[in-house]
N, C-alpha and C positions, 0 to 999 in steps of 0.2 A: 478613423478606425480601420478604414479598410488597405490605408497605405500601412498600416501597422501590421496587420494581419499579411500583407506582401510579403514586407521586409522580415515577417515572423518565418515562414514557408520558406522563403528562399534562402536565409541565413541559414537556416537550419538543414535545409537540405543539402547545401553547400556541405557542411561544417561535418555531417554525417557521413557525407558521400567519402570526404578527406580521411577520417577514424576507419571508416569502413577498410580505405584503402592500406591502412598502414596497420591492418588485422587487430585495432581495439574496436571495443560497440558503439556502435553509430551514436545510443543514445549521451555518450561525452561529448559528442559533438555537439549535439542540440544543446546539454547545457551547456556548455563552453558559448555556442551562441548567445544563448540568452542572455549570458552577465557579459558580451563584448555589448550587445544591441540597447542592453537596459538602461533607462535615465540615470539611472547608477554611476552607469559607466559614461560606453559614450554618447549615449540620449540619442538613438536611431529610431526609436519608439516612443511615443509619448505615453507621458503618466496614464491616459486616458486609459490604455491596455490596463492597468490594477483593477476598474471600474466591473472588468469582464473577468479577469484570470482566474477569480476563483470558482465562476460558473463554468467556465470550459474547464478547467481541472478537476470538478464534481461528474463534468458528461463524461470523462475520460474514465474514471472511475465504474463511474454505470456501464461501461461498456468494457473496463477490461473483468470487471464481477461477471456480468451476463456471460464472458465470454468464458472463464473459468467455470462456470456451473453446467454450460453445454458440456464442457468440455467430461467434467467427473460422473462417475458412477459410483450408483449407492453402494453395490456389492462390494467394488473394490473399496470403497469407504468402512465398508463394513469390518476389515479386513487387518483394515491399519487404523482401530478405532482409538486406543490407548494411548498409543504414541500420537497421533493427532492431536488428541486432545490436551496431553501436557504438552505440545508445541505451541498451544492458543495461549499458554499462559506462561507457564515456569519461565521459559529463556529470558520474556520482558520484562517477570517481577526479579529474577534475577540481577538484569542488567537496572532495574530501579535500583533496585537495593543499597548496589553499589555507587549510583551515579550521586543517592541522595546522601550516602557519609559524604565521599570524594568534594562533592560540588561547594560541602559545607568545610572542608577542610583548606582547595583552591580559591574558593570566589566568597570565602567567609558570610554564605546566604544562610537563613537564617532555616528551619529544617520544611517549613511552606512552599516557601520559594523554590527549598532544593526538591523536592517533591515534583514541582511543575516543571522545573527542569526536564527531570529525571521520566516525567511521562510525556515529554516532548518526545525526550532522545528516544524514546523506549520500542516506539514503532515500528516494525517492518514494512518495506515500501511493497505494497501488491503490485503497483505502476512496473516495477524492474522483476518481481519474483513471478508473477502469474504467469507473462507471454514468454519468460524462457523454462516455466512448467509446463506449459500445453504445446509448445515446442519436444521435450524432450518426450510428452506422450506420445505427439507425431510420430515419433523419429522410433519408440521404441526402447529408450534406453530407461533402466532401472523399472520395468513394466513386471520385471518378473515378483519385486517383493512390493511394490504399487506406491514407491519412494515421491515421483512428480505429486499424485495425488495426496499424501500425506504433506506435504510443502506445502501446498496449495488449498486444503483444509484448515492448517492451523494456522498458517502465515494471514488467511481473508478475520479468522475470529482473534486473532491476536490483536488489530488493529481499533477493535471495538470493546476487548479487554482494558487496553491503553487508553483510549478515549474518556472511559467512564472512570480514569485514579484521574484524567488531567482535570475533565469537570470536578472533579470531589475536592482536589488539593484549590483549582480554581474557586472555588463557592467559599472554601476557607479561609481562603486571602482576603477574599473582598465581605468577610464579617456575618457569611453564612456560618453553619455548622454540619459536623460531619455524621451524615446518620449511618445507621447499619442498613438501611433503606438504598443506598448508593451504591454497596459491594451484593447487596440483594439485588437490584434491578440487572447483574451484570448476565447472573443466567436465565432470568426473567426474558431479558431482552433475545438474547439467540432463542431460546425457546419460541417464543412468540414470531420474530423474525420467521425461524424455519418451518413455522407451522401457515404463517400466513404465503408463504414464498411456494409453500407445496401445493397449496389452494391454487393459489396464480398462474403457478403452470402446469397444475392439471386442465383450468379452465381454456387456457393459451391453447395447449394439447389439443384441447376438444374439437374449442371452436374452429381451428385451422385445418383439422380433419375432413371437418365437413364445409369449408370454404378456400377455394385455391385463387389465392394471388401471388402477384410476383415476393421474390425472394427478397428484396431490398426494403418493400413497405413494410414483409413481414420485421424485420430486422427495427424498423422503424419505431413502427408498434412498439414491442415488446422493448424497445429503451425508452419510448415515451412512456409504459406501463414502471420501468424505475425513477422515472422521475417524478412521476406520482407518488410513489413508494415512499421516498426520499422529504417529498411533503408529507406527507403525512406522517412519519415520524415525529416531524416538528410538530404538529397539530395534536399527537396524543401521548407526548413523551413525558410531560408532566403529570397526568395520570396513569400512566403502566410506559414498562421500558419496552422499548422495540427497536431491534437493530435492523434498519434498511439495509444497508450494505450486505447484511448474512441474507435479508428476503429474497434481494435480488439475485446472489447465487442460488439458493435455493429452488428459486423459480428456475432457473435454467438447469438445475440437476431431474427438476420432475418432469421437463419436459424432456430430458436424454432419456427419465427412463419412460416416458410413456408412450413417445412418437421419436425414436432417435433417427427416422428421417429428415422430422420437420429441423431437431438439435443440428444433424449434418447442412441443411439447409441456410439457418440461421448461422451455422459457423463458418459457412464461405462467405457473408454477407460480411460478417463483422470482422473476419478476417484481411478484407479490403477496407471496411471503414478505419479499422488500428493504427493505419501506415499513419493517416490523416491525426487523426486524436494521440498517437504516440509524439508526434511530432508537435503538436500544440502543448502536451503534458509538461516534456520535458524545457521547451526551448523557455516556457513561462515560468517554470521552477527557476530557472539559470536569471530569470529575469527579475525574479522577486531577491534576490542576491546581491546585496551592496557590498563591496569588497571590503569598505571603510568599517563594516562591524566585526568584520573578519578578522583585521590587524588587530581592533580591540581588544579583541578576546584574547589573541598570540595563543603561545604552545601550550599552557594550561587546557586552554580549550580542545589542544587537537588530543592532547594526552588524557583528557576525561573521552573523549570518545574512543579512543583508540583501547582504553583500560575495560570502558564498560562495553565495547566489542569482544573481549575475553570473556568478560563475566558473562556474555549473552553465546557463546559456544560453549560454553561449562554448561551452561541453561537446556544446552539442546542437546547436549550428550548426554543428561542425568535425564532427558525424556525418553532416549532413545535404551534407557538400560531394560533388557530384557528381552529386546526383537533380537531377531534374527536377522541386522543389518550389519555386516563386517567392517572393518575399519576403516576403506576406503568412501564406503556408503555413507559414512557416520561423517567423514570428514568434509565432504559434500554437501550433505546437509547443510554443516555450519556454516559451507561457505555461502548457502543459497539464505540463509536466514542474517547476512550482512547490512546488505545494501538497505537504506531508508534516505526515503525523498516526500512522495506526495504527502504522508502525513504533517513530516515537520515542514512544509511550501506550508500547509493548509492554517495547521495551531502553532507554529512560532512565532509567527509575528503578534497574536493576542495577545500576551501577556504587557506587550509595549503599548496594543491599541488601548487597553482597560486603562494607560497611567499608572502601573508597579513600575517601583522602582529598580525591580530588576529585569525589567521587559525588554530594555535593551540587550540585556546581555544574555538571557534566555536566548532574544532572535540569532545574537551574533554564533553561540553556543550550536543550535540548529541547523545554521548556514553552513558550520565546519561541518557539521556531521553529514549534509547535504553532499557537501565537495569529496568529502576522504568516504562516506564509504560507497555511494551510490555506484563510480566508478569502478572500486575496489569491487565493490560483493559483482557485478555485473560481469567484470573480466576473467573472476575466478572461478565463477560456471560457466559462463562461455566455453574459457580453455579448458576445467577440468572434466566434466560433465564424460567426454568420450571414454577419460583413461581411467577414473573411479568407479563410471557406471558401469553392469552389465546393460549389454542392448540383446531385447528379445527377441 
């Protein structure tokens, strides 16, 4: 394991170092590493890395949440509350909508199946959207109408919108039934998520107040506090919904606004910890990538994503009607609501683990969508970001 984790580090830093240098994002490199390194491919890594990848890809998660909720303020949340919130939802049922006709028209599945597709594909990657929004707070740019923080709102509750159609179309395949109880827990769950997440880091707040340790154990803490979070979702998720992922930013939003020293503290810490866990997230997604289901699927596959990439920028400009974001702002947006990876690394391969007959081709489905937009959405905020945004 530990020669895995080497060859994981230094392929990847390699492979980034090279994208970096030829002005794309480093993170095409890491996955470009991942599917050269993977058993997949040329078996530089042993299978034994799958055993771990999805737990390192859940701490990567914990830590780019934490670092998105340091990063927002409520005021400004307050601000851009409308549009936020049909960004958590509309653009993904949107782009369902269409993927579940389309999927049953190319790949003749049956309207279950296209369902579980369709809330694979449907996800926005936080892994690529988060760290180049709390970048562009850095920096300044689009601060004046609070555009990063609205991204970075609806893009973290979009992903736990998506979650709970894939469980519901899942439960229906395998001879469950579909309640009203399912599309009810959906604001059940944020509810409860942001209400326990405000607790947590009022508490975090307090106690840190009145006890000074270094900045790296705090840092510690409080991602060991979402990895508890994260258990216990599973422990009471069958009796009430609750989104960990929403608590965990939450917790980090109550602590910007009650101690935004201790928030600036925690975000040089976790700032240094990203380079590390960025680089585990993606080089392991490139790794879960068999090229062989790729071919399978062929151009059907890349044109159902590429189709329902339309239908999810229609999604985010009928959220956007109303504000007072201009054309260029608008178009930014959609670019920043592209890219998806860690969700579909996480639930594309389920569908094949259960034995559905269409699980292969679900995975294979998810891996294109993996390849074509992750570097796409990444490159197109990168480069546009300066000349769309204002910087304030």
């Amino acid at each position: 394991m530990l020669t895995d984790l080497a060859i994981i580090f230094i392929f990847g830093i390699f492979m980034a170092l090279i994208f970096e240098k030829i002005g794309l994002a480093p993170i095409i490199g890491m996955l470009i590493a991942g599917i050269i390194i993977s058993p997949n491919q040329m078996n530089l890594v042993s299978e034994n890395i799958f055993n771990i990848s999805a737990d390192l890809r859940q701490i990567a998660l914990v830590v780019i949440l934490s670092r998105a909720g340091l990063t927002l303020n409520f005021e400004k949340l307050k601000k851009v509350g409308r549009p936020a919130i049909l960004l958590s939802f509309l653009p993904a049922s949107i782009e369902m909508l269409a993927i579940i006709f389309l999927s049953q028209k190319f790949f003749s599945l049956d309207v279950i199946d296209a369902g579980i597709m369709a809330a694979v594909l449907a996800a926005v990657s936080p892994a690529i959207v988060v760290p180049r929004m709390i970048k562009l707070i850095d920096e300044g740019y689009g601060a004046d109408k609070n555009i990063p923080e609205m991204i970075l709102a609806g893009a973290s509750v979009d992903d736990v919108f998506v979650i709970v159609f894939f469980s519901s179309f899942l439960a229906l395949k395998t001879g469950g039934q579909l309640s009203a109880m399912s599309f009810i827990n959906i604001p059940i769950s944020i509810i409860t998520g942001v209400i326990f997440g405000i607790i947590i880091g009022k508490v975090f707040a307090f106690i840190f107040e009145k006890i000074d340790i270094n900045e790296i154990y705090k840092a510690m803490i409080f991602i060991s506090i979402g990895f508890f979070t994260l258990e216990l979702q599973k422990i009471i998720e069958t009796k009430i919904g609750f989104a960990a992922l929403i608590s965990i930013m939450a917790a980090g939003m109550a602590i910007n606004k009650e101690n935004p020293k201790l928030a600036n503290e925690l975000l040089f810490s976790y700032n240094r910890l990203w380079k590390v866990f960025e680089l585990l997230l993606f080089v392991l997604v490139g790794i879960s990538v068999d090229l062989a289901y790729v071919k399978e699927a062929g151009f059907l596959a890349v044109l159902l994503v590429i189709i329902g990439l339309l239908f999810r920028m229609i999604g985010v400009n009928l959220s956007l009607i109303k504000t007072n974001l201009n054309k260029n702002e608008r178009i930014f947006t959609s670019f920043a609501y592209l890219p998806k990876a860690t969700v579909q690394a996480a639930i594309g391969p389920v569908a094949l683990q259960m034995g559905l007959d269409s699980g292969n081709l679900i995975l294979s489905v998810s891996v294109i969508a993996i390849l074509v937009t992750a570097p796409l959405g990444a490159i197109l905020t990168d480069k546009t970001y300066k000349k769309l945004l204002k910087k304030s």
